[in-house]
C-alpha positions in Angstrom: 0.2 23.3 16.0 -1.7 22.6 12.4 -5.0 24.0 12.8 -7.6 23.1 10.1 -11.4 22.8 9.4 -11.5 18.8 10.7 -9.4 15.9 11.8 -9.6 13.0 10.6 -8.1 9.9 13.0 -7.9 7.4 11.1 -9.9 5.0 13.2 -13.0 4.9 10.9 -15.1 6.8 13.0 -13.8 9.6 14.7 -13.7 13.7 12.9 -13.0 16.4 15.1 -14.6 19.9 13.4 -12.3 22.7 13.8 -9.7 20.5 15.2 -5.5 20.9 15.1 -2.6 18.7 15.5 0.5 19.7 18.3 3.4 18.4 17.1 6.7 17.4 19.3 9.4 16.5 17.0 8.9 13.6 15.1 5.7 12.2 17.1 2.3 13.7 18.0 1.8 15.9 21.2 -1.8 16.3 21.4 -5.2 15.8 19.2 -8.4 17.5 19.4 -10.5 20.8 19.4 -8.3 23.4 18.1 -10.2 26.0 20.9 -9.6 23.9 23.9 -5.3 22.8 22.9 -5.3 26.7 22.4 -5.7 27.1 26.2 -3.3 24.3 26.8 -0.4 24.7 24.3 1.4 27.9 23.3 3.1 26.6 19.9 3.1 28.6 16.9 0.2 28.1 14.6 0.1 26.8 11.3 -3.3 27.2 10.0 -5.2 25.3 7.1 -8.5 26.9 6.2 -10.6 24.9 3.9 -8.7 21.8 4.7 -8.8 18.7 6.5 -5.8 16.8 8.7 -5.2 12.4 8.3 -2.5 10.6 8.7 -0.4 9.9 5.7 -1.7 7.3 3.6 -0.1 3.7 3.3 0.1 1.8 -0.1 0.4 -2.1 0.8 1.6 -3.1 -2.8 3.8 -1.0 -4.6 6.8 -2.2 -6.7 9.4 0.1 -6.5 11.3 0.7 -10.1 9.3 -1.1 -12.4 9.4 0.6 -15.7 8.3 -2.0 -18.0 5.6 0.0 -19.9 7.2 3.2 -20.0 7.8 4.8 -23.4 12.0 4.5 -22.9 11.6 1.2 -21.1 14.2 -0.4 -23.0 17.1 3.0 -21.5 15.8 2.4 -18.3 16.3 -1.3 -18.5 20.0 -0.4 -20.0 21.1 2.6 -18.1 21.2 1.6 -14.2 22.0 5.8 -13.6 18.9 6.6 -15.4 16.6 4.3 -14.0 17.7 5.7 -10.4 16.8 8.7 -11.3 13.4 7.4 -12.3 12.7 5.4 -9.1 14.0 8.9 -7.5 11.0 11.1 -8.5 8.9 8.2 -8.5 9.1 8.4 -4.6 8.9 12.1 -4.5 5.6 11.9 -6.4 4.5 8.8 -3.6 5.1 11.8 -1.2 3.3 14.2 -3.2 0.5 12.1 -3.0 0.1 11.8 0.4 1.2 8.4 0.8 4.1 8.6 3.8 4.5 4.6 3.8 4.9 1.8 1.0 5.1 -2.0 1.2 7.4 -3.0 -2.0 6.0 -6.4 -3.2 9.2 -7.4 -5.3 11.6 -5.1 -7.1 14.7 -5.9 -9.0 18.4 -4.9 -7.8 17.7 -5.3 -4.3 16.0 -1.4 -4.7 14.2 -1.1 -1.6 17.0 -1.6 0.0 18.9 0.9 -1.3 16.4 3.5 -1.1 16.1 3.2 2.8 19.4 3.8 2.8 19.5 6.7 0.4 16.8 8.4 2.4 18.5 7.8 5.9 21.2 9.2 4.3 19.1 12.4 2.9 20.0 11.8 -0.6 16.3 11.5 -1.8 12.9 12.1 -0.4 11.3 9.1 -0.1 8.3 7.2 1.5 8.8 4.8 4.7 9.8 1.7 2.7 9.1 -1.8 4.0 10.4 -4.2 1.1 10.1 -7.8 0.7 13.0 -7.4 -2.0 12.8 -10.6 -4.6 8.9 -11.9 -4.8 8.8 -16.5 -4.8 7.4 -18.4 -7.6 7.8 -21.7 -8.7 9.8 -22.2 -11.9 7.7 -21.1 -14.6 4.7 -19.6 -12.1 3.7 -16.2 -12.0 5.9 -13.3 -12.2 8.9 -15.7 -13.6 10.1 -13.5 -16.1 10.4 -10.4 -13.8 14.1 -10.9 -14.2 15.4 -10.0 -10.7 12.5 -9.1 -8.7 11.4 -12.5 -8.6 12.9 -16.2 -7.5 11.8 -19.6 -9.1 12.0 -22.3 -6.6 10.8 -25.5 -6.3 10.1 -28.0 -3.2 11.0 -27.5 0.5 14.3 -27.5 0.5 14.6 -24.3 -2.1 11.6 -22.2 -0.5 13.5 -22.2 2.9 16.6 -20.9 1.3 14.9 -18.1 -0.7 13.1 -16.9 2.6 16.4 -16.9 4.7 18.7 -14.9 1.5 15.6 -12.4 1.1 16.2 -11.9 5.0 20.1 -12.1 4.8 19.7 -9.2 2.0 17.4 -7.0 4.2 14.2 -8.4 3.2 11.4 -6.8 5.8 9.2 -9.5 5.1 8.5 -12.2 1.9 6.1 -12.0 -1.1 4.9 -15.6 -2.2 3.5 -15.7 -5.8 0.4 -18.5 -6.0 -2.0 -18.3 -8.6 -3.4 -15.7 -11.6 -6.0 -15.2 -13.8 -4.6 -18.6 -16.7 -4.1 -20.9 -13.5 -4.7 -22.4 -10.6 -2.7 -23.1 -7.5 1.4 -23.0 -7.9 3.3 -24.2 -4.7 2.5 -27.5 -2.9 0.6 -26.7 0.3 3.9 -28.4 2.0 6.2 -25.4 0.3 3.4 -22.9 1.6 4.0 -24.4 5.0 7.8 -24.0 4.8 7.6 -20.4 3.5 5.2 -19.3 6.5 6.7 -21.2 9.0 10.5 -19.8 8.4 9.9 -16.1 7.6 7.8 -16.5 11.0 11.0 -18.1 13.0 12.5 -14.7 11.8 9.5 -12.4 12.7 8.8 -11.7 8.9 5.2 -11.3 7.7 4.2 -13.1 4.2 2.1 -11.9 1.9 0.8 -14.3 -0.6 -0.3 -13.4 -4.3 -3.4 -15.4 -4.9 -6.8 -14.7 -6.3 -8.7 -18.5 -6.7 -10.1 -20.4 -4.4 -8.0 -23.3 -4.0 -5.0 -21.2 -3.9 -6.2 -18.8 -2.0 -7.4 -22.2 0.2 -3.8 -23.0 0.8 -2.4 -19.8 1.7 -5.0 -19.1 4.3 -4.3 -22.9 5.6 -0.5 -21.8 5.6 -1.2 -18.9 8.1 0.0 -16.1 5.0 -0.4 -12.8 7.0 -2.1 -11.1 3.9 -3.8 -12.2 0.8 -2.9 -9.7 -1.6 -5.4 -9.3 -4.7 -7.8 -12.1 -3.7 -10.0 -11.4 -6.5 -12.2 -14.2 -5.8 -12.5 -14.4 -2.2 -15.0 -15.8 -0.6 -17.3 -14.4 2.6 -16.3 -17.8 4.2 -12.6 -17.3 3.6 -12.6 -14.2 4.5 -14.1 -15.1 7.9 -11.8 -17.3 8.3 -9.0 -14.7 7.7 -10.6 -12.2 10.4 -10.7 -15.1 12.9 -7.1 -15.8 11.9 -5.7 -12.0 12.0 -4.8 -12.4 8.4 -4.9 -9.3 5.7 -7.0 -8.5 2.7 -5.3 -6.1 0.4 -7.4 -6.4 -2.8 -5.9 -3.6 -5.0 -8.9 -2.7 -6.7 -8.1 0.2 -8.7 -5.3 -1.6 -10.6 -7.9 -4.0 -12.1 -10.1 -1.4 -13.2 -7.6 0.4 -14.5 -6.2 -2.3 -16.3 -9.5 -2.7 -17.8 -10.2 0.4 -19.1 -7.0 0.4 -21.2 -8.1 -3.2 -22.9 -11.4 -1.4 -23.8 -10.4 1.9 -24.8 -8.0 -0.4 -26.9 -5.0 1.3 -25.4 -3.4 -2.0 -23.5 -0.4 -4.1 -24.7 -1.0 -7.9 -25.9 -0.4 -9.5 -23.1 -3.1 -7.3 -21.0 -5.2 -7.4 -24.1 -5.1 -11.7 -24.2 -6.7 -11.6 -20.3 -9.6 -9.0 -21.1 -12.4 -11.6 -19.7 -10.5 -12.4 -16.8 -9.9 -8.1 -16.1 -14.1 -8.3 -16.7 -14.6 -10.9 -14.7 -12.5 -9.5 -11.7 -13.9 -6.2 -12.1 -17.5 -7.6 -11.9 -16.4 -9.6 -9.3 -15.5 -6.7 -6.8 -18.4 -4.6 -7.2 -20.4 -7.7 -6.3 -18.8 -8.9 -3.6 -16.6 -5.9 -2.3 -19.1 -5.2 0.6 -20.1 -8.5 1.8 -16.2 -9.3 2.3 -15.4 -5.7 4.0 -19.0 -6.5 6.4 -17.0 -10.1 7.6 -15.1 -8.1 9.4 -11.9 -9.2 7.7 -8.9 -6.6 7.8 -8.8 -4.5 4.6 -6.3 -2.2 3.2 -5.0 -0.4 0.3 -2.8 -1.3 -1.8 -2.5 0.1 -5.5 0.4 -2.4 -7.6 -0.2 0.0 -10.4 3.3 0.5 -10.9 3.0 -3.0 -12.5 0.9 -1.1 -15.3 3.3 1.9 -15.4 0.5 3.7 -13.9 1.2 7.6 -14.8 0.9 8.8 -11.3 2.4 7.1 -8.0 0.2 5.2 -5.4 -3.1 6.3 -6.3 -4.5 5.3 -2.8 -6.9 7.7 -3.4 -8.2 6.0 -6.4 -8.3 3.0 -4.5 -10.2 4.5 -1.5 -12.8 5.9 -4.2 -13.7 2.7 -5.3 -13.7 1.4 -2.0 -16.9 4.0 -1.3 -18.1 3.3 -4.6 -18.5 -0.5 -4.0 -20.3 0.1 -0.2 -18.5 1.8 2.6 -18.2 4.9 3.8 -15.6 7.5 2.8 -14.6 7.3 7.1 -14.1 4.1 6.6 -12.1 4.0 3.3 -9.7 6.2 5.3 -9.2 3.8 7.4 -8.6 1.3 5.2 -5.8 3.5 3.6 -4.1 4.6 7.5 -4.7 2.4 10.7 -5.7 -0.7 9.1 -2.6 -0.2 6.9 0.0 0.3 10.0 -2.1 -2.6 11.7 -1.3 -5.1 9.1 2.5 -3.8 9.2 2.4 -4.5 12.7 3.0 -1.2 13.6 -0.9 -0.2 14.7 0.0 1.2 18.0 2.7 3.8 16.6 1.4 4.7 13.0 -1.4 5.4 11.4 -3.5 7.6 13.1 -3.9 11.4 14.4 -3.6 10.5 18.3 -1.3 11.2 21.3 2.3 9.5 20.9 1.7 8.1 17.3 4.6 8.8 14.6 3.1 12.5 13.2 2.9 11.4 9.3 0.3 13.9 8.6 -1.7 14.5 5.3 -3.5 18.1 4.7 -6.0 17.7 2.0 -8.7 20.8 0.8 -12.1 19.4 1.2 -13.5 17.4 3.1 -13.2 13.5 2.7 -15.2 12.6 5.4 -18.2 13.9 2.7 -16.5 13.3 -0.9 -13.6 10.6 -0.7 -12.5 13.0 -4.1 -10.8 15.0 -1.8 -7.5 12.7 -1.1 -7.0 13.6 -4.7 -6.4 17.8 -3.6 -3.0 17.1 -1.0 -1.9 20.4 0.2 1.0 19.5 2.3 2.1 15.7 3.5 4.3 15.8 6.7 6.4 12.8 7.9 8.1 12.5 11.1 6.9 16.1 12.3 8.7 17.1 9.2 7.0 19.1 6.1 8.6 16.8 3.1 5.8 18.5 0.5 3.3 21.2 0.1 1.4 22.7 -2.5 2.5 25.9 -4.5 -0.6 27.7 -3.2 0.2 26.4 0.8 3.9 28.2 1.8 4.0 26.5 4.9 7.6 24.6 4.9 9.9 27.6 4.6 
């Protein structure tokens, strides 16, 4: 049984003060008071003062091995051994953060593939992977010179194909790449269509890249499950996704972070050359963050700062902060970075929060986010499964 100051659910509203966690193997036993599952429940104690329990957090949009703006990019990008070894501690830090479940949005070498299977295996320790393996563009469209994380295709024919080799290959859904901050929409609304409609016929969720309005237009029409970035979205579109049961995962933090590099003068010259459009986007959210979250749309958190070679891995937290910042409140940001999360997996009645039954990925921060959202930042131990995968030099509780 964890014991600690509070429990947090997950469900955006619910903190139990002086609450614990019974675990029974890999799943949760029992949630509540820690004085009243005292009387019920004889299990050993492991107590957390000063700290609260969540689930593990979930990062919708990672990419798993990108490396492009590390300092020995070009090893990595010559030494495959090396670059394993990166991605390695890459997802031991994911864990160290708290975050016990990633979407990968495109990666080269087929690499969330292999690293489910390396973590089965216990090679590594590793985050639940869901991977959508190589990302869709037209020929020349976004993301085209990701050599082998994404797939230039063109017309119906060659978007059906792509979907069924990402799924031959272990894809666990498909990434469609639409529109970015020098252009408008990409695919014909007829490709959209064809995407959608065949990763459905093989229960495979899409999650489209898109942050205009016409593009963003089309992918809504096309039934996308998620609109990942959607920079400009609308309150009507949004809507329009809650009615539909369709995903925002706007990946907030990247954009700001992006930002601050161009004007601390510290970006590269292709960030650098889209400085109004990082501006604009960045305005963009703080204005309109609330009103789409108040639509009732589905929103959750996704980082895709590996794209930036962020220094630290799935910064959900981050992303939770500015979340708070821009309107709601830190229960709800939780939320966001949890249930809502597991929800848009479609795995909301098994993941993603502290109840009876649910997988026991459980998070133990010190503080108290429920007051200061800061407090993600300060993990303490990060359990997975019912198993303790990471804890703090200060904590001792996994020996």
């Amino acid at each position: 049984m964890l014991v600690a100051d509070r429990v947090i659910t997950g469900d955006g509203k619910t903190v139990i003060e002086q609450g614990a966690v019974v675990l029974d193997g890999q799943r949760i036993k029992a949630v509540g008071k820690a004085e009243e599952l005292r009387r019920i429940y004889r299990e050993e104690e492991i107590r957390l003062p000063g700290c609260t329990l969540l689930p593990g957090l979930i990062d919708m949009h990672t990419h798993i091995g990108y490396f492009y703006g590390e300092k020995n990019a070009d090893r990595l990008a010559q030494d495959r051994m090396l670059r394993a070894y990166f991605i390695g501690k890459r997802m031991e830090d994911t864990l160290k953060a708290g975050v016990t479940t990633i979407r990968d949005m495109s990666s080269a070498d087929g690499i969330g593939v292999t690293l489910k299977e390396a973590a089965r295996a216990g090679y590594i320790k590793a985050p639940r992977i869901f991977t959508s393996l190589k990302g869709l563009c037209m020929t020349g469209g976004h993301g085209f010179s990701m050599t082998g994380a994404v797939e230039e295709v063109d017309g119906v024919d060659e978007v059906r194909k792509a979907v069924r080799k990402n799924i031959r290959d272990g894809a666990d859904c498909i990434k469609v790449l639409d529109s970015e901050a020098y252009r408008g929409e990409e695919f014909g609304q007829e490709e959209l269509d064809t995407i959608v409609k065949e990763a459905h016929r093989f229960g495979r969720k899409v999650a489209a890249h898109a942050g205009y309005g016409p593009s963003m237009e089309m992918c809504i029409q096309a039934g996308c499950d998620s609109i990942e970035h959607g920079t400009h979205l609308t309150v009507e579109q949004a809507e329009r996704m809650r009615d539909n049961g369709q995903v925002w995962v706007p990946t907030i933090y990247v954009f700001h972070y992006a930002w601050e590099l161009v004007k601390n003068q510290q970006a590269d010259e292709s960030l650098g050359s889209n400085a109004a459009y990082l501006k604009d986007t960045v305005d963009t959210y703080r204005e309109q963050f609330k009103k789409l979250y108040d639509s009732g749309v589905l929103v959750a958190t996704g980082t895709d700062t590996d794209a930036c070679s962020h220094p630290e891995a799935s910064p959900v937290a981050r992303e939770c902060g500015y979340m708070v910042q821009y309107g709601i409140s830190p229960i709800e940001a939780v939320a966001c970075a949890t249930h809502n999360g597991a929800k848009a997996l479609g795995l909301g009645s098994s993941l993603g929060l502290l109840e009876e039954g649910y997988l026991a990925d459980i998070l133990a921060v010190r503080g108290n986010p429920a007051g200061d959202i800061r407090a993600l930042e300060d993990v303490t131990a990060v359990w997975q499964e019912g198993t303790c995968v990471y804890e703090s030099q200060s904590a001792h509780l996994c020996q």
